[in-house]
LOGU-399544 format. One record per atom (N, C-alpha, C): x, y, z. Coordinates in steps of 0.001 Angstrom, whole numbers, padded with zeros to 6 digits, always signed. Layout:
XYZ/...
//
This chain:
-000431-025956+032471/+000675-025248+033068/+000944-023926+032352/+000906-023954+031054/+001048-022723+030300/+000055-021645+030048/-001406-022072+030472/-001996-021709+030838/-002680-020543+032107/-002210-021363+032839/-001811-020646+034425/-000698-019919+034422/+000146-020008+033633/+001709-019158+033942/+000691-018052+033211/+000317-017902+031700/-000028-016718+030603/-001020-015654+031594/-001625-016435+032381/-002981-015732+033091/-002008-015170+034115/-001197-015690+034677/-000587-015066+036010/+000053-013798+035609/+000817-013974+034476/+001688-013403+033925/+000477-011679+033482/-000302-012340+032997/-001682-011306+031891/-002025-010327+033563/-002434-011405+034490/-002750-010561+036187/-001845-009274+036532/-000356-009801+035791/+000571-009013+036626/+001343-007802+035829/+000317-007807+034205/+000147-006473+033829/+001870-007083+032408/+002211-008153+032311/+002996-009179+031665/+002217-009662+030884/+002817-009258+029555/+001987-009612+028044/+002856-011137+027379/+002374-012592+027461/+002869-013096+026788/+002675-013038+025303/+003969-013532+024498/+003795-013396+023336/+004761-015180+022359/+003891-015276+021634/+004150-016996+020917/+004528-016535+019723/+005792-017192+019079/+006687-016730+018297/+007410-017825+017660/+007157-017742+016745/+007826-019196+015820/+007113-020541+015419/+005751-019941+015298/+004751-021103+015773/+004916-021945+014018/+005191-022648+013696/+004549-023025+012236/+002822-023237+012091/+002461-023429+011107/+001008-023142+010546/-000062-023991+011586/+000798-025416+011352/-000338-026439+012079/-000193-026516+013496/+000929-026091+014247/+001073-025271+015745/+000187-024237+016283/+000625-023183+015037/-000302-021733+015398/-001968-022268+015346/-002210-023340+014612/-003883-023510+014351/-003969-024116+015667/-003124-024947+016160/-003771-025607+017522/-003782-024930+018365/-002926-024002+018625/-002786-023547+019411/-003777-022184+019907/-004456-021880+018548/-005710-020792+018315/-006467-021613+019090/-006924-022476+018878/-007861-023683+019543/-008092-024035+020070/-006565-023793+021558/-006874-024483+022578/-007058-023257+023603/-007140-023874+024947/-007182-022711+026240/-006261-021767+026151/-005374-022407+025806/-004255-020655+025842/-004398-019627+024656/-004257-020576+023639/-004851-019634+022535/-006265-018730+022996/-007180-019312+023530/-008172-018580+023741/-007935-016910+024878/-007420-017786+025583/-006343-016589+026608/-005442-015912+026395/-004556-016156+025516/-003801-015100+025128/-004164-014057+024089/-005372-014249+023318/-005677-013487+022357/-004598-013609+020617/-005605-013923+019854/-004707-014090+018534/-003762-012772+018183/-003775-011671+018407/-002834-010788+018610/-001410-011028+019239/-000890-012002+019786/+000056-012402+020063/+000526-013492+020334/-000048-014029+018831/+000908-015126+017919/+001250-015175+016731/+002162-015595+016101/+003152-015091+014917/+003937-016264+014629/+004325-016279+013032/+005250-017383+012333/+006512-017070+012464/+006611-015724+012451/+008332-015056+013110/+008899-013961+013748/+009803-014056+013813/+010432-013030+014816/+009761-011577+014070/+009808-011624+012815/+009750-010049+011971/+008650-009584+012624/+007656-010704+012097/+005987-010243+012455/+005795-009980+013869/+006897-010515+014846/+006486-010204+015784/+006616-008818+016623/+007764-008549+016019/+008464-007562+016183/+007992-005913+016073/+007261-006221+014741/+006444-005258+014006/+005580-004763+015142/+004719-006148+015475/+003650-005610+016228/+003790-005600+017568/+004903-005837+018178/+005250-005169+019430/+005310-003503+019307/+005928-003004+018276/+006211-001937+018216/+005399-001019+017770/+004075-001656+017370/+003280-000827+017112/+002216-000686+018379/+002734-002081+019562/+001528-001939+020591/+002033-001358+021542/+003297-000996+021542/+004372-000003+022408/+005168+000895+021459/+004322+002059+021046/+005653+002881+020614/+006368+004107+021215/+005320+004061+022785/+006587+004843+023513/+008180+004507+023603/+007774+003600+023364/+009413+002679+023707/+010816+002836+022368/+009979+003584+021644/+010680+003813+020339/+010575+003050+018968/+009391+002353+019101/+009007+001301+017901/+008808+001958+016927/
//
C-alpha cells in the first residue's frame, strides 16, 4: 500500500519523504520495496536532518 501511494505520489511530480525512522526501522526499510523506491535520500532519524536536506534540494524556496 505504501508502496503504490510513494510511486503515485513520485508519478505526480510529489516527493515522499520518511522521517523519524530509528536505526533498525531505517535498515528495513532501506531493504524493502519502498526503500528501494523512494531512494535513500529521503530517509532520516530526524526532523533536523531532514530539514537540512529539504532545503538544500529546494533552495528556491528559501532554504
Amino acid at each position: 500500500m505504501l508502496i503504490e501511494a510513494d510511486k503515485t505520489q513520485r508519478e505526480s511530480g510529489i516527493a515522499t519523504w520518511h522521517v523519524i525512522l530509528n536505526p533498525s526501522v531505517l535498515a528495513a526499510v532501506q531493504r524493502s520495496p519502498l526503500g528501494e523506491a523512494s531512494g535513500h535520500g529521503h530517509m532520516f532519524f530526524n526532523l533536523e536532518q531532514t530539514l537540512a536536506a529539504w532545503q538544500a534540494s529546494y533552495p528556491e524556496t528559501g532554504g
